[in-house]
N, C-alpha and C positions, 0 to 999 in steps of 0.2 A: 526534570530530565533535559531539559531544551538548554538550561543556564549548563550543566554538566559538557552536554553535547558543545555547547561554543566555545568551554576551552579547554576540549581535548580530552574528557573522560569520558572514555565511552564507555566504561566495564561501570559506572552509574550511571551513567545516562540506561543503560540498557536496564538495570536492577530497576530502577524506576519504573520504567517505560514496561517489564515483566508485571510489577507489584500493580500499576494502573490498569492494566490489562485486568490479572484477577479481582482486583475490585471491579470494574465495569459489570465483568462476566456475571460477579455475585450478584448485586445490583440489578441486573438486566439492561444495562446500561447499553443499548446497542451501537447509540451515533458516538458514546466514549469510545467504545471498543475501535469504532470504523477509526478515529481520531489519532488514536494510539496506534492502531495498524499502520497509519499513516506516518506516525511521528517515527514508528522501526524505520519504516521504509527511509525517510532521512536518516537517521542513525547509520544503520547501515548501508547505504550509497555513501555517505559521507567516507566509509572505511574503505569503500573499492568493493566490496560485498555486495553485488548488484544480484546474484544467483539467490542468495540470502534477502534479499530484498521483495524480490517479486512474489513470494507469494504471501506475503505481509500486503502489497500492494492490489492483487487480487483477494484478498479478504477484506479489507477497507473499503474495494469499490461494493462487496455484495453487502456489508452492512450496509453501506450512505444508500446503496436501491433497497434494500430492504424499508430503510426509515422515508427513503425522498427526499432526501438532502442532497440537493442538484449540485451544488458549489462544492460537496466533496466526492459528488460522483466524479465530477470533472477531473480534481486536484488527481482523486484515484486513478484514472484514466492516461492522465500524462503520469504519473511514477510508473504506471505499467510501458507504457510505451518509452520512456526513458532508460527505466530497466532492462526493456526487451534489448535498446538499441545498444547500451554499455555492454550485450552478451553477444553484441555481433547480428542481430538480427531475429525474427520469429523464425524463420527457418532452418538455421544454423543450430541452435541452442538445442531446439524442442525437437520433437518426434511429430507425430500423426493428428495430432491434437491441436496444435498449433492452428493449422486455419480455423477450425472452430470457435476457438478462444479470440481471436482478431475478427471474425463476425459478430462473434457477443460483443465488443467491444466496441465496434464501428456503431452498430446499432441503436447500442446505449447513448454513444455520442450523438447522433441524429437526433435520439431522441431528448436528449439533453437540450440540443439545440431548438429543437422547434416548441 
């Protein structure tokens, strides 16, 4: 998916990046799954698809805390907040929910950090 994604085909990059998904899924494969949610969320930023993006990037970060894979909690963390900012902001975009979803997220980082 990632060789596709670098020059310029993203309608395989994505076929890929769909098929690795189902396989992980079958599998039980969680920290693939987190990975793959991850690699959409580039796929798509990469097309200007930042709306499309984010909620690939909020399922990546609950895998990586499901498994405690800190290094992709992280990575999870900045595509959400990247994605947020490419939409104009958390309060722009979203409705009611929004501050809740940026305290989960401040929090995770804290705790990431310490």
């Amino acid at each position: 998916a990632v060789a596709y994604l670098r020059v310029g085909r993203y309608a395989d990059a994505g076929a890929r990046l769909r098929e690795a998904l189902d396989v992980s899924a079958d599998l039980g494969d969680v920290t693939g799954e987190a990975h793959t949610h991850h690699a959409t969320v580039i796929l798509l930023s990469e097309q200007g698809r930042h709306a499309d993006a984010l909620p690939h990037a909020r399922e990546a970060l609950r895998r990586y805390v499901a498994v405690g894979h800190r290094s992709g909690q992280g990575r999870a963390l900045n595509a959400i907040a990247w994605c947020t900012a490419m939409l104009g902001g958390p309060f722009i975009s979203y409705g009611p929910e929004m501050p809740a979803e940026l305290e989960r997220v401040i929090k995770a980082q804290l705790e990431i950090n310490n």
